[in-house]
Phi, psi and omega in degrees: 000136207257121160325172102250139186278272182315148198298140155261147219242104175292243155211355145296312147331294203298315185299320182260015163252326180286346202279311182307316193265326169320306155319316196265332204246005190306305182298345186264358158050043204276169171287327182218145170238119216252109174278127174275111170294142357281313186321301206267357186292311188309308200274355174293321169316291200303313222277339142344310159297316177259002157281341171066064192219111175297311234234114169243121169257172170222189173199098158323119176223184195193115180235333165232162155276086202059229106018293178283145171260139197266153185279002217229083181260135180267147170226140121257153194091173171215190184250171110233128219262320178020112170090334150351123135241335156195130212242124141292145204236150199216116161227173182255004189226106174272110186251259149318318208099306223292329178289314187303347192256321174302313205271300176318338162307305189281304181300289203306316171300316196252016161216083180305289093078274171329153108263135191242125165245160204217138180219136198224146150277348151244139177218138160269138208291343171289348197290177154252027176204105159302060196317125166346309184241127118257184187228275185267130182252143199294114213221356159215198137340127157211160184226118188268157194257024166290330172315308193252340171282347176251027182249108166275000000 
């Protein structure tokens, strides 16, 4: 029988955490809430809901194999951000940094205009990107349980 060492992030956790980021990021009044696919989609969602803001956009990037990290961050999509003033950008992890940090680059670039803020339920103190908003700081492997409950 295979052990797991790692945290599991529950969905009691999550409710009450998204609720908790929801509050802090509430004062940036954004327009739009931008999901980094797959990790920020679930919580692009909740925090939508609770903020009562229809227009959620994404954008895809792909840094890990699982586990392993690629030597590489991929960005795919676009926005349309038109008219925009402020847009939050939502993952669920600042771990390395480097997606939070490519994608705020590329937007910040390519929408002058915007101001873009970033919210994470995690962060790690090690990243090379602080997200505007947290919650939690990260201190091992998590399997959150959009990961781990649908996997059959």
């Amino acid at each position: 029988m295979e052990i797991d060492l790692n945290y599991y992030y529950s969905y009691e956790a999550f409710k009450k955490d998204t609720n908790c980021l929801i509050q802090k990021a509430r004062k940036f009044n954004p327009e739009v809430i931008l999901g980094i696919a797959r990790g920020g989609l679930t919580l692009s969602h909740a925090m939508a809901e609770g903020m009562d803001i229809r227009e959620v956009q994404t954008l895809r990037t792909e840094l890990y194999d699982k586990s392993c990290k690629r030597d590489e961050l991929s960005i795919f999509g676009t926005c349309d951000l038109l008219e925009k003033k402020r847009v939050l950008v939502v993952d669920d992890i600042s771990d390395s940094g480097d997606t939070l940090k490519a994608i705020m680059g590329h937007l910040e670039t390519s929408f002058q205009d915007i101001e873009f803020k970033s919210a994470t339920l995690y962060y790690k103190k090690t990243s090379c990107y602080e997200p505007d908003f947290w919650v939690n700081e990260a201190t091992e492997w998590i399997d959150f349980f959009w990961e781990k409950d649908f996997n059959l």
